[in-house]
N, C-alpha and C positions, 0 to 999 in steps of 0.2 A: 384725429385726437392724439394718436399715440405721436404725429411731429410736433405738436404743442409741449407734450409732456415733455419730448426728447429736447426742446429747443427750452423752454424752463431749464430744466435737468445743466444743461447748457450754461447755462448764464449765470446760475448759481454758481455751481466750480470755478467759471470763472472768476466771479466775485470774491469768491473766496479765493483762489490764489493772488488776486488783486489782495487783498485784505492781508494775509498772511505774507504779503512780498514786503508789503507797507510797515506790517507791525515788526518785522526783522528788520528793516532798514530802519526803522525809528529806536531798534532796539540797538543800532549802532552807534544814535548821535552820544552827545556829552551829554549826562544828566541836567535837567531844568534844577533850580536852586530848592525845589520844595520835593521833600523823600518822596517817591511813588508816583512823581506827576510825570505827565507825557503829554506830547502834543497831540494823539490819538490821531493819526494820518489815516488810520486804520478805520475810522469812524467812516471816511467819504465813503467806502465801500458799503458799509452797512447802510446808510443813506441812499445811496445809489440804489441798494435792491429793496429798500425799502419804499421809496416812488417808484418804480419800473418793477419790479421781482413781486413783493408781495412782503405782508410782515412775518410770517413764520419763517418764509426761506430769508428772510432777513436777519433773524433771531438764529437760526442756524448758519447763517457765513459768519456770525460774529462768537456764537459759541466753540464752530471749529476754525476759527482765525486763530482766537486765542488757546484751543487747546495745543493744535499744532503746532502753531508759532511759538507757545511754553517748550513744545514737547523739542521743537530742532534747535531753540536757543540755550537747552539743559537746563530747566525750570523746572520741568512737570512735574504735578504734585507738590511743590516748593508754597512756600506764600505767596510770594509774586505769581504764579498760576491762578491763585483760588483768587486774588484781589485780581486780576487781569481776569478773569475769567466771571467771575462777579461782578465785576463795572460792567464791561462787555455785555452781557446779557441782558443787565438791567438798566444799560444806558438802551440798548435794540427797541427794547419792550418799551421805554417810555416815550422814544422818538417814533415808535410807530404811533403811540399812543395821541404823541404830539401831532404827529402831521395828518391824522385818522380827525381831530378837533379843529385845526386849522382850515382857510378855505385852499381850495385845490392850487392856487396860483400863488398861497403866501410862502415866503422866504423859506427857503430849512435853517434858517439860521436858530429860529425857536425851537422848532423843532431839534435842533441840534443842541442848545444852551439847556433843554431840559434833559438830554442826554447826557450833556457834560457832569451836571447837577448830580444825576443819578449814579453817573459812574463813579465822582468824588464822594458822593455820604456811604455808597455801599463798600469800597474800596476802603475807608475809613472803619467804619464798621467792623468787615472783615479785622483788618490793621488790630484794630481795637479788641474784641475777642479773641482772635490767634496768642497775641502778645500778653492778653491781661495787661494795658498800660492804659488807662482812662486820658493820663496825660496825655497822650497824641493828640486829642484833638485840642489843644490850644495851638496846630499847625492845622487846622480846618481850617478858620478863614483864610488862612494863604494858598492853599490847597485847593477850597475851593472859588477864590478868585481867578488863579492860575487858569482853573478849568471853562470858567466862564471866557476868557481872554482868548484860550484854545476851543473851545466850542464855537464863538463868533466866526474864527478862522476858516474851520471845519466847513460853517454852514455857508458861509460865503462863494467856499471851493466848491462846493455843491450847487451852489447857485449859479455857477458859472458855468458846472457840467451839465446842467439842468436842459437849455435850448439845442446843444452839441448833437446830446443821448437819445432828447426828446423825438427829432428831427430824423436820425441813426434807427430809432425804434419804429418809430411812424414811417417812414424808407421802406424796411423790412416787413413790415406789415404787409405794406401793399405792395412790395414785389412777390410775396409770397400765396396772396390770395390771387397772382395771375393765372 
């Protein structure tokens, strides 16, 4: 019991330095053309532990992706934290929610385009209260078309890690119950 919990324990950290490696490196490209959009590289991870890990340690490598990843690009606390850190959670919680409704073999691309979703109205949201500017959202649909464009992406990369990990996990498995 206690190598189960250790090897969990495991895999999350990992995830999440995946995650956190991804959201710094994405935090170095050129900005996309719409304020606050990202390609969310940082999403595969959350996916990743979200089929293999489980959805709360899912919810947790994406809540502390984005706090740490805020906290070492000098954000923390900043706006850009609370909207990173509020997509992030609630893009986690809906793709678990997503891929918890789907059948076991569908795409994470849905999964993931309903992440995308989630992370652009909440991120807007945010936007929108912080700022007191109502106007922002007449950059919603572009914001979140962008997001649906980068959600496909996302779920596709994931769908390609899917047989790799599958295969890696299943491995491990069964060299472990020798």
């Amino acid at each position: 019991m206690r190598s189960a919990s250790l090897q969990r324990n495991v895999q999350i950290s990992f995830l999440t330095a995946v995650a956190m490696a991804l959201h710094l490196v994405e935090s170095t490209l050129p900005p996309l053309p719409v304020p606050g959009a990202k390609i969310g590289l940082a999403n595969v991870a959350t996916l990743v532990a979200l089929k293999f890990v489980g959805f709360w340690p899912a919810v947790a490598v994406a809540a502390i992706r984005s706090t740490l990843g805020s906290a070492l690009a000098g954000k923390f606390l900043g706006l850009g934290f609370w909207m990173s850190f509020g997509g992030a959670t609630a893009s986690a919680l809906i793709m678990g929610l997503g891929l918890r409704l789907t059948p076991r073999n569908a795409s994470a691309v849905w999964a993931s385009l309903a992440g995308a979703t989630a992370h652009a109205s909440v991120q807007m949201a945010i936007a929108i209260r912080v700022l007191g500017q109502p106007t922002l959202l007449v950059s919603f649909p572009l914001l979140l078309g962008l997001s649906l464009i980068t959600g496909v992406f996302i779920g596709l990369v994931c769908d390609g890690l899917d047989k790799p990990l599958h295969r890696f996990i299943v491995d491990r498995d069964r060299r472990n119950r020798r």
